[in-house]
VEXGUBA-737994 format. One line per field, with one value per residue (C-alpha): residue number from 1; x, y, z; residue in one letter. Coordinates in steps of 0.001 Angstrom, whole numbers. Each point is the difference from the previous one (the first is absolute). Layout:
<sites>
num <- NUM,... $
u <- X,... $
v <- Y,... $
w <- Z,... $
residuo <- A,... $
</sites>
This chain:
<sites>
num <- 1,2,3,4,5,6,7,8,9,10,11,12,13,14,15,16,17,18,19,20,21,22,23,24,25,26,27,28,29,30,31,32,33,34,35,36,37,38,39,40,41,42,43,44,45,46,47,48,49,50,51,52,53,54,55,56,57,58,59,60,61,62,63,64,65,66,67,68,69,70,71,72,73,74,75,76,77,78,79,80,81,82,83,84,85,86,87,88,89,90,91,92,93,94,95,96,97,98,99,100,101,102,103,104,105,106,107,108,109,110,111,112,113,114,115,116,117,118,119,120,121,122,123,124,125,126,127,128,129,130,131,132,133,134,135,136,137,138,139,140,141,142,143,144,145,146,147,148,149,150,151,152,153,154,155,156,157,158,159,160,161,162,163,164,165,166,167,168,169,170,171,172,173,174,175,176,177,178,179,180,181,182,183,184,185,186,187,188,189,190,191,192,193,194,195,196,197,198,199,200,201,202,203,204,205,206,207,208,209,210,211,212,213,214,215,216,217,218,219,220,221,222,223,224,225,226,227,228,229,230,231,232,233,234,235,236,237,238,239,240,241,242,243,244,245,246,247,248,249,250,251,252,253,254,255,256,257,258,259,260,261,262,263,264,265,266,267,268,269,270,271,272,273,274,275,276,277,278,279,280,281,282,283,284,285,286,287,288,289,290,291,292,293,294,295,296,297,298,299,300,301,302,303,304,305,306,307,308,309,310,311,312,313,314,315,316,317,318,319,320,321,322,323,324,325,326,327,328,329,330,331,332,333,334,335,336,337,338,339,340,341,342,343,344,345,346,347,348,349,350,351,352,353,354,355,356,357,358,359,360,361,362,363,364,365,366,367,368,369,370,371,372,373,374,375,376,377,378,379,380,381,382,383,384,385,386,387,388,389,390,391,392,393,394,395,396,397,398,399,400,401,402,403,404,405,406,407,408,409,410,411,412,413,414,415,416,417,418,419,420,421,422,423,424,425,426,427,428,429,430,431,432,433,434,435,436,437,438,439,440,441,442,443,444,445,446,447,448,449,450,451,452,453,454,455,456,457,458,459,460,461,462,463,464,465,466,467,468,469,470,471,472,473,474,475,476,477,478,479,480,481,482,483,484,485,486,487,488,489,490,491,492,493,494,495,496,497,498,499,500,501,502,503,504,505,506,507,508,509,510,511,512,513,514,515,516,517,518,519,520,521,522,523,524,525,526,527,528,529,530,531,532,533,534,535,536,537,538,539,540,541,542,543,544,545,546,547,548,549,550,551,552,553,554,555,556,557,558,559,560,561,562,563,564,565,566,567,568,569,570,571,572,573,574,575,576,577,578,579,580,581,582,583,584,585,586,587,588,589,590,591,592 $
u <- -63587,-1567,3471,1668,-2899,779,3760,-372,-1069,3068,2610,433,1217,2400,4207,564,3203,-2637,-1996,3133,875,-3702,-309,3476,320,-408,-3710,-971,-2617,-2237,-79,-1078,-3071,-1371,134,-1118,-2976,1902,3098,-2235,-1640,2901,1370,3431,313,669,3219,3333,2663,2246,-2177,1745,-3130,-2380,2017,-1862,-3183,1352,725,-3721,-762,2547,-811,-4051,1326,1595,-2812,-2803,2548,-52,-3921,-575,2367,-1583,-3265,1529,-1347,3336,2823,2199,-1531,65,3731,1214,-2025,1430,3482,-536,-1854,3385,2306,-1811,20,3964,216,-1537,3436,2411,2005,-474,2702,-1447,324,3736,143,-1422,1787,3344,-1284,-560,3849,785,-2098,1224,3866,5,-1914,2757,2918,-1701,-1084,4296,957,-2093,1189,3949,-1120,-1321,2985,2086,-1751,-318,4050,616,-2584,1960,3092,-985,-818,2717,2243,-2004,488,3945,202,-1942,1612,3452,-1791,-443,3690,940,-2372,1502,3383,-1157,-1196,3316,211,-3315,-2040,-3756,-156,-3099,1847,-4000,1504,-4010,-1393,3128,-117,-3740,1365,2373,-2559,-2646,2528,1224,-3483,-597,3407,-1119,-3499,1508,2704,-2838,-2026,2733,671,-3786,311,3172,-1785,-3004,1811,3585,3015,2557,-1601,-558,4059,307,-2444,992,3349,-1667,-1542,2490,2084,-2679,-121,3910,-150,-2844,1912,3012,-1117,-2241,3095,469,1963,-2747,2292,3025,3520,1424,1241,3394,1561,2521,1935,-537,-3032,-3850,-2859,-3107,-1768,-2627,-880,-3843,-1073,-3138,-1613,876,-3233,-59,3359,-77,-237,2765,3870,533,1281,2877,1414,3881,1748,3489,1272,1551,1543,-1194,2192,-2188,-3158,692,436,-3440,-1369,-1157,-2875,1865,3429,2245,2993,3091,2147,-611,977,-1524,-771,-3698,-1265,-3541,-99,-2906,-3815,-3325,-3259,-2441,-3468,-2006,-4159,-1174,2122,-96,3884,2498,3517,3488,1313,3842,668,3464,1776,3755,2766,3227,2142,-221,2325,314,769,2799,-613,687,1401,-1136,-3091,-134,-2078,-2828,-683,171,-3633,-1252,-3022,-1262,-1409,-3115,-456,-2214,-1461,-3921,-2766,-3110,-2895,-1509,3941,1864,3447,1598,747,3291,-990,2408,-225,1984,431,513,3300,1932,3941,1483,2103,2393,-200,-2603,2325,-1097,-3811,-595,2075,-1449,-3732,1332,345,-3241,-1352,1175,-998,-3256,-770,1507,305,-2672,-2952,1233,3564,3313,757,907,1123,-571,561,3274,-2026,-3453,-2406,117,-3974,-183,2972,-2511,-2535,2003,1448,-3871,-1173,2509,394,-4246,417,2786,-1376,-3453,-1450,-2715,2159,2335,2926,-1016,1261,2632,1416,302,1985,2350,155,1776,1768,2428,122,596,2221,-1575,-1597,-2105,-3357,-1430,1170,-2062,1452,-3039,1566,3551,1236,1327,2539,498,3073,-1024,-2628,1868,3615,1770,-305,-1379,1895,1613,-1309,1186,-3329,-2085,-3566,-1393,1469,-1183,-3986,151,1210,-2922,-2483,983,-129,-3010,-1840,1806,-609,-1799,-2489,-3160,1434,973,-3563,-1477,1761,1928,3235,1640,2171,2426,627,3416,1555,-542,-3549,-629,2008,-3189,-2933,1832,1023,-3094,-686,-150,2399,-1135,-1298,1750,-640,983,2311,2620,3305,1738,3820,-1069,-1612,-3301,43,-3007,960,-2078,385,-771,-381,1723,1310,3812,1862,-1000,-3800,-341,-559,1854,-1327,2249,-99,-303,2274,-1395,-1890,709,-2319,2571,-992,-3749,-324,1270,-2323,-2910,-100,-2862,1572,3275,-2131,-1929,3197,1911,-1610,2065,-2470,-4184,-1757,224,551,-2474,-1444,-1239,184,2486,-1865,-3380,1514,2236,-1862,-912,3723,544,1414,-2285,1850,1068,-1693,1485,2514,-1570,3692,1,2456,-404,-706,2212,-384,2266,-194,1052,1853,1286,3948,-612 $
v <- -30770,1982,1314,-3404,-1581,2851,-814,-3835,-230,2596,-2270,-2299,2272,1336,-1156,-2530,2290,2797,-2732,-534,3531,896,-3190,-1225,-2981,2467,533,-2846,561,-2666,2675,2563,-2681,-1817,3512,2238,1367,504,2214,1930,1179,970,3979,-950,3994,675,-1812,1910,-2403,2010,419,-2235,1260,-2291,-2832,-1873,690,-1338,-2978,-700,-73,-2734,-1823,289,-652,-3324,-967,227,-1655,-2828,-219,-462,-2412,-1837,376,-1135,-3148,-4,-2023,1599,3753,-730,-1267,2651,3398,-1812,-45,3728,467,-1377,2309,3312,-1152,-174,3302,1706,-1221,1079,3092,2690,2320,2847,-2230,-607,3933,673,-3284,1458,3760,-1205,-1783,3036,2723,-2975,65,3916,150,-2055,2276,3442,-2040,-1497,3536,1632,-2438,820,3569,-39,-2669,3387,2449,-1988,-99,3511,1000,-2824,1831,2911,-731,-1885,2571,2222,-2447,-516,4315,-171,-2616,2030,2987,-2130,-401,3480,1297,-2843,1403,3554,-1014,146,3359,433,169,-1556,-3746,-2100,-3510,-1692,-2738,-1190,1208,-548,-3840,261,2021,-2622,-3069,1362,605,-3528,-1505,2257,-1528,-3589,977,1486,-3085,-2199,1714,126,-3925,-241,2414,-2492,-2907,670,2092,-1026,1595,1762,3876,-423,-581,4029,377,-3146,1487,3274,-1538,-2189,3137,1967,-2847,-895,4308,-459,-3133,1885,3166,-833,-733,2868,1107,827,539,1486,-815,2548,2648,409,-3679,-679,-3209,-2401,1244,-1301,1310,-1348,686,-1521,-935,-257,-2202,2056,-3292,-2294,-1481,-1264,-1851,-3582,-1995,-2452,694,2880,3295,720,3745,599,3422,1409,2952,1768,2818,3128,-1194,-3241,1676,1882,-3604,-1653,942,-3182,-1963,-3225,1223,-265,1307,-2777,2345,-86,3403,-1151,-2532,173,-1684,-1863,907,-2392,295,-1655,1571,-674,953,1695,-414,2859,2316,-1660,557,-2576,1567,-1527,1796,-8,95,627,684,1579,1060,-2220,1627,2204,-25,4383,777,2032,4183,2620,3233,1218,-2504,-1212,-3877,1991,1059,-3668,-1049,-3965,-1755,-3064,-1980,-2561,-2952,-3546,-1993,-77,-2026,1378,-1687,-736,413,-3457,2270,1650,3345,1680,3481,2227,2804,2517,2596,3658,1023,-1242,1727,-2543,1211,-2211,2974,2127,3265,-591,156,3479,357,-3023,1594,3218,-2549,-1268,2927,1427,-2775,-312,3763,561,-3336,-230,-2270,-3026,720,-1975,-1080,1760,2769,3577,3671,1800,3376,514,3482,1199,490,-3653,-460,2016,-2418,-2957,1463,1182,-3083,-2105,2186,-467,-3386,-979,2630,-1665,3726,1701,3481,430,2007,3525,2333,1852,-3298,-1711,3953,-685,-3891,1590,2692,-2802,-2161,2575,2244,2982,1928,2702,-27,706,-2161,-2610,-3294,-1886,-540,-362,-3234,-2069,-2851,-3230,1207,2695,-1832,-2759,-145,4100,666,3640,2882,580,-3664,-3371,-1716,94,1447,-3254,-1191,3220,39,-3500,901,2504,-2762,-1825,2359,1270,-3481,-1575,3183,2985,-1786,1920,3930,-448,-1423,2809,2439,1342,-1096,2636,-2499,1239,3537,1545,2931,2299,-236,-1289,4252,698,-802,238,3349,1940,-2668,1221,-1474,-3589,-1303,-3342,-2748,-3185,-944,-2826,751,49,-122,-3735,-3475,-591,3241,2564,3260,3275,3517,2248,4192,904,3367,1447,2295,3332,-819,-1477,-3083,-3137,-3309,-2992,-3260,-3152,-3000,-2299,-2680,-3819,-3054,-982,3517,37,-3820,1420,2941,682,2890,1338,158,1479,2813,789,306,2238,3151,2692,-1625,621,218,-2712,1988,1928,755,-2803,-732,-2641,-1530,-235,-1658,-2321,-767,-3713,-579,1017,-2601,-1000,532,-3143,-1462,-427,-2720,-2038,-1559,3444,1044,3809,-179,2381,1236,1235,3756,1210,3358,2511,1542,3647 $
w <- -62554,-2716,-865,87,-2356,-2627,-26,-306,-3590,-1054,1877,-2651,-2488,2681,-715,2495,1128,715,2093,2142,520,935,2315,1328,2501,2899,-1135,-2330,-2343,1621,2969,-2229,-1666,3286,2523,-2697,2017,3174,-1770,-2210,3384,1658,50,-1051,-1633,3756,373,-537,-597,1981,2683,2808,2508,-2432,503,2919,-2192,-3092,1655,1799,-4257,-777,2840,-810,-3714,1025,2208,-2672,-2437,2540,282,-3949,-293,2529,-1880,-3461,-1319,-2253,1546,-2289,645,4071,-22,-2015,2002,3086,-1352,-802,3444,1302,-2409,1448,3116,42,-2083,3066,2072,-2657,1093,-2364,-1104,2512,2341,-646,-119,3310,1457,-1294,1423,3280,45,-924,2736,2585,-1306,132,3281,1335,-950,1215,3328,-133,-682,2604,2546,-780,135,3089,1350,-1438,2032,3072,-637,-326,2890,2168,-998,682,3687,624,-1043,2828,2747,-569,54,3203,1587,-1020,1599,2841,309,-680,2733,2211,-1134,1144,3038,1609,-241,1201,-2876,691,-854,-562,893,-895,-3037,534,-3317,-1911,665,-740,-3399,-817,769,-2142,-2672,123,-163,-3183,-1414,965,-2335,-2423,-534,-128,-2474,-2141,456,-1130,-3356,-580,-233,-1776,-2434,-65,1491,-2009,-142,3896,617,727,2306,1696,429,1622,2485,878,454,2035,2235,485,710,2871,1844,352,1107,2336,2536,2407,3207,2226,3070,-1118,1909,2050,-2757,2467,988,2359,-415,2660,1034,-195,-2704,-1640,-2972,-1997,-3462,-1333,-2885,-1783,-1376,2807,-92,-3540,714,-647,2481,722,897,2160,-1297,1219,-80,-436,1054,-581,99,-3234,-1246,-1983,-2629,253,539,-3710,-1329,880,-2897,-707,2341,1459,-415,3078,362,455,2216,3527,1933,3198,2544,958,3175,-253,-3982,-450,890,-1253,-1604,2595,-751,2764,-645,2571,-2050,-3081,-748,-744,1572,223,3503,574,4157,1342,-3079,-46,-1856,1153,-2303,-3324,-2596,-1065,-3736,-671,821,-2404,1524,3096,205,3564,882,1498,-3918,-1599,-361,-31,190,582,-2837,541,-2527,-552,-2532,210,-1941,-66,-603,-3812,-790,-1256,625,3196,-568,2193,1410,1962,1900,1155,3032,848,-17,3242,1565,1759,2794,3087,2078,1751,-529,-3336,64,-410,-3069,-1614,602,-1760,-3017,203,1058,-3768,-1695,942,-155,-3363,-2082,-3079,-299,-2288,186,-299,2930,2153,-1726,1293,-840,1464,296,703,233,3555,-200,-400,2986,1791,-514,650,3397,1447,-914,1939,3002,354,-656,2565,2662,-344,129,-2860,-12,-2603,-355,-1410,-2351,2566,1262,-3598,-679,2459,-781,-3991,2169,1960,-2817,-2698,2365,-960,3119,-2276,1621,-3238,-2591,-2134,-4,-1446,-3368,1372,-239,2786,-481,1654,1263,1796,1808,1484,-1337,799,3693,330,-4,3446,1381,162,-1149,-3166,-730,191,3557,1147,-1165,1435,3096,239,-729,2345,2963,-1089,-341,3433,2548,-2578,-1503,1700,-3,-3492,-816,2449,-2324,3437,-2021,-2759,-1454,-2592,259,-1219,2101,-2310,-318,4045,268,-2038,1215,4120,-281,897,2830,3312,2346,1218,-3248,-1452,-2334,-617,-2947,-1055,679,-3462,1920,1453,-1071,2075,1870,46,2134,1376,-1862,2134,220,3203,1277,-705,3204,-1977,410,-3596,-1409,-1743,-1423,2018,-561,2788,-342,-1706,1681,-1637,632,2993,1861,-1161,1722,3492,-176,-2643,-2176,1912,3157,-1502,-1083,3142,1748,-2248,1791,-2688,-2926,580,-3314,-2753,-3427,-521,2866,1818,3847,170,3387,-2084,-3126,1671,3146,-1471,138,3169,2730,2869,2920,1953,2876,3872,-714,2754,1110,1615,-2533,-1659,-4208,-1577,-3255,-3117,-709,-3589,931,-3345,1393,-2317 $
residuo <- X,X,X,X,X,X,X,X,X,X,X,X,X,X,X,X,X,X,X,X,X,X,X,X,X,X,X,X,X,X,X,X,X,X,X,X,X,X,X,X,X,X,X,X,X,X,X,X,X,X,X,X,X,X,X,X,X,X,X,X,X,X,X,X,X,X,X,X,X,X,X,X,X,X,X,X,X,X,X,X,X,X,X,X,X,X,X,X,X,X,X,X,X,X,X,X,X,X,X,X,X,X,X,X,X,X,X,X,X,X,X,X,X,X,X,X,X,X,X,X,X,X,X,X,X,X,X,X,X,X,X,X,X,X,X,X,X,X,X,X,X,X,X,X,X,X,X,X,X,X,X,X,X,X,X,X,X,X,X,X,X,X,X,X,X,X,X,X,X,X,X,X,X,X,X,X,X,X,X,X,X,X,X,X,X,X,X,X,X,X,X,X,X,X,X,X,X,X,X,X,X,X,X,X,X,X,X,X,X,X,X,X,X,X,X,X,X,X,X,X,X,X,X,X,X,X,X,X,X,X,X,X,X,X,X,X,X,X,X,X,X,X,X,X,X,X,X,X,X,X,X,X,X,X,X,X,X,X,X,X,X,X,X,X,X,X,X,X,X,X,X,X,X,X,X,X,X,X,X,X,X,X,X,X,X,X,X,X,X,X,X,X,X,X,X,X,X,X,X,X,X,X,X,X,X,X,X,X,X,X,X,X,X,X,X,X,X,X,X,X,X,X,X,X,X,X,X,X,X,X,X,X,X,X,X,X,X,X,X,X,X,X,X,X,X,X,X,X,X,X,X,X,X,X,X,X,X,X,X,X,X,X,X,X,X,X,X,X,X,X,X,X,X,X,X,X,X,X,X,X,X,X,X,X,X,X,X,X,X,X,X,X,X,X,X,X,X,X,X,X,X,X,X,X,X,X,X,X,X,X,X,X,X,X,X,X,X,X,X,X,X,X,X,X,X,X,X,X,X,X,X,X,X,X,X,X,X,X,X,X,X,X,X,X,X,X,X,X,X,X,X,X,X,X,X,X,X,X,X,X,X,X,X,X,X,X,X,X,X,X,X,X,X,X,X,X,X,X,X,X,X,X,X,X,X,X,X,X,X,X,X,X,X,X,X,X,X,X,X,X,X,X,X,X,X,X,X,X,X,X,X,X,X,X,X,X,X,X,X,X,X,X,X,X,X,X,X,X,X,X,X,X,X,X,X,X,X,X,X,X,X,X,X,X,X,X,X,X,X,X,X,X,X,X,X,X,X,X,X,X,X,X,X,X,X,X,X,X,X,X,X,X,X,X,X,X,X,X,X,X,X,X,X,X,X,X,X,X,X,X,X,X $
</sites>
């Protein structure tokens, strides 16, 4: 107040301009006169201006200012005085509700923080939408090279090749990735609308793709058709759908087979195309996905299917029909559920010969035989090399002669020798034929030198005998198997008289005969060889018994007691016939 009471006097000599600019309407100069005491104690040298902490403070002082502005009007005898503090009162009382400029600031800051926040939150979301793409990609891509895996070891299973037929975690595989699709489709719908839709079209597109992908391969043959089909005759086979259960419901599915060419196999390049041309009549061509819930798999099976007729493409050169691969082609439309359109998925399988005669069979297995060994993972179909490696014929021939003899020993290194000797023609014991090649030709097209049949017809006609009436000595290792001349001279030739083994008889189809040591009229010895047995003699009389009663032959190569090692084979003898009538018995006896 003391301050105030100096000033007063000095005011009138101020300009009135000065007056104004000192005391505007935001702080009148009545203010200033009637709460003299009260400003003059307050610490206003504390306040910074640009102090936004001392705001809430600054305003507890306005408000107090307004308040006691209020009281001594309300004590003011002067109508005039009391009208016009209160109209002042009023003035700072709506000053305190004006938005200042730093408020405008900070209002326009926080638009601001909140715009930018959005776009880092927008871009982070398409970022992760992008990596979620790429990582669904990614596994996708790993489930459509398994489930071709799956197909090639299916493929290789005909020659013998282990196969894990289990399509249980693959539809588990594909489900999962579909649900991740359905997610990932949705989050993008949401991004859309709250952001708008034109930068989104690519990944849109992706997924759509991805999606169309997983639908079409998740057809697959589970049971193939026989590989070798005669016409007129019955087979089955059966097709599984990998995301069966997120069909929608409705409409049955209904599965359509034909049978095409490899020309027309070459041609399906494109999911949904069918070829127009008919080269066969197929009987009971249609069957529908039914979904089993113990085992959780949704399979179309086709029962009593046949070939009426088949319409052959023309040959080139010496080609024969057993060497013109088909297959049989599997097609539908499917909707799956979450998905406004049906999607048409195909499938197609193995390569099949047809034949209209049985004579034909075992040529038409040499073709598969080939194909399956040799063919490449993700091929043309069905193309094949002319000339392989005979290390990997070796393979392919070990592998099927386990697999059709249902036996764990393989053929070793001296009968896979003698296997390139008779289909090379080259009878040097030491030779290495690994790296040779071996054409197409000479395993199922020349016949062998000096026979009327080819290599082919002939290995077959071993595996046969051996699984139908050999099966056990061959897995008891009692068998030698394929042994050349040459080398049975070899390892016989220091052999005391009596001792034989067993091998295949490389003059004859299905025959296995005895090489034996016996004496010569001069006291020395000779290796001589036993007509061949076939699967005709061997089902009169067993091996076993034809060998304990072939008294010039005692020890099985190389030494063993031929009553100890094939005593298990041995006939019992027969009992009284009790019609009174004497058993008889045959007896295997060697002419020398």
């Amino acid at each position: 107040m003391a301050l105030w009471a100096q000033m007063t006097p000095r005011l009138q000599y101020l300009p009135t301009q000065t007056l104004n600019e000192l005391y505007p309407d935001s702080f009148p100069l009545d203010v200033r006169h009637y709460l003299a005491s009260w400003i003059e104690e307050q610490r206003w040298e504390t306040f910074d201006v640009d102090n936004m902490e001392q705001e809430p403070q600054a305003r507890r002082l306005l408000d107090q200012m307004v308040h006691l502005l209020q009281e001594v009007a309300q004590l003011n005898p002067n109508v005039v005085e009391r009208v016009k503090l209160q109209h002042i009162s009023r003035n700072l009382v709506c000053i305190t509700n004006i938005p200042t400029l730093h408020d405008f600031c900070w209002l326009k800051f926080s638009c601001f923080s909140w715009f930018v926040c959005v776009c880092v939150c927008l871009q982070k979301r398409v970022q992760l939408l992008h990596e979620a793409l790429c990582a669904l990609e990614q596994c996708q891509s790993c489930l459509i090279l398994r489930i071709k895996s799956w197909r090639w070891e299916q493929h290789r299973a005909t020659i013998g090749v282990h196969f894990d037929d289990n399509l249980g975690p693959l539809q588990t595989w594909c489900e999962q990735l579909l649900g991740v699709n359905g997610n990932l489709r949705q989050e993008l719908m949401l991004v859309k609308r709250d952001h708008g839709g034109a930068e989104f079209h690519t990944l849109q597109e992706s997924l759509a793709h991805l999606l169309q992908t997983l639908i079409q391969s998740s057809l697959v043959v589970d049971k193939q058709p026989p590989q070798v089909i005669k016409t007129q005759s019955k087979f089955s086979t059966t097709v599984r759908y990998l995301l069966g259960e997120k069909m929608a419901p409705g409409k049955p599915v209904l599965l359509k087979a034909q049978i095409i060419t490899e020309a027309q196999a070459r041609n399906l390049g494109q999911q949904g195309v069918v070829p127009n041309e008919n080269v066969g009549e197929l009987i009971n061509s249609t069957a529908i996905l039914e979904h089993n819930t113990s085992s959780k798999s949704t399979c179309a099976t086709f029962r009593n299917m046949s070939i009426r007729k088949i319409k052959r493409a023309d040959r080139k050169g010496s080609e024969s029909v057993t060497e013109e691969k088909f297959a049989l082609l599997f097609t539908t439309e499917i909707t799956i559920t979450g998905c406004e359109t049906p999607y048409s998925i195909q499938a197609i399988s193995l390569p099949v010969v047809v034949i209209v005669h049985g004579s034909q069979e075992i040529n038409a297995m040499a073709t598969i035989i080939w194909d399956c060994a040799f063919s490449e993972p993700n091929r043309i179909p069905f193309i094949v090399p002319e000339r392989v490696p005979w290390k990997q014929m070796c393979e392919a021939l070990s592998s099927k002669f386990m697999s059709e003899v249902q036996t764990q020993r393989c053929l070793d290194r001296y009968n896979l020798h003698f296997l390139a000797q008779k289909i090379f023609d080259q009878p040097d014991i030491s030779e290495d034929f690994s790296n040779m090649p071996v054409s197409w030709a000479q395993f199922n097209k020349e016949v062998l030198p000096g026979r009327n049949f080819t290599f082919w017809q002939w290995f077959e006609g071993v595996m046969d005998l051996t699984k139908k009436c050999l099966r056990d000595y061959w897995s008891d290792g009692l068998i030698f198997g394929f042994i050349g001349k040459q080398h049975l001279h070899v390892i016989l030739q220091n052999k005391p008289s009596g001792t034989f083994l067993l091998r295949f008889s490389d003059s004859e189809i299905g025959g296995i005969t005895i090489a034996y040591v016996g004496p010569t009229d001069n006291g020395g010895r000779k290796i001589q060889n036993i007509q061949p047995f076939t699967k005709k003699d061997l089902d009169s009389a067993g091996l076993g018994d034809r060998i304990r009663d072939i008294n010039c032959i005692t020890h099985v190569y190389p030494d063993l007691p031929k009553n100890e090692v094939f005593k298990k084979f041995f006939t019992v003898p027969s009992p009284p016939n009790p019609d009174g009538y004497l058993p008889f018995k045959l007896t295997t006896v060697v002419n020398p």
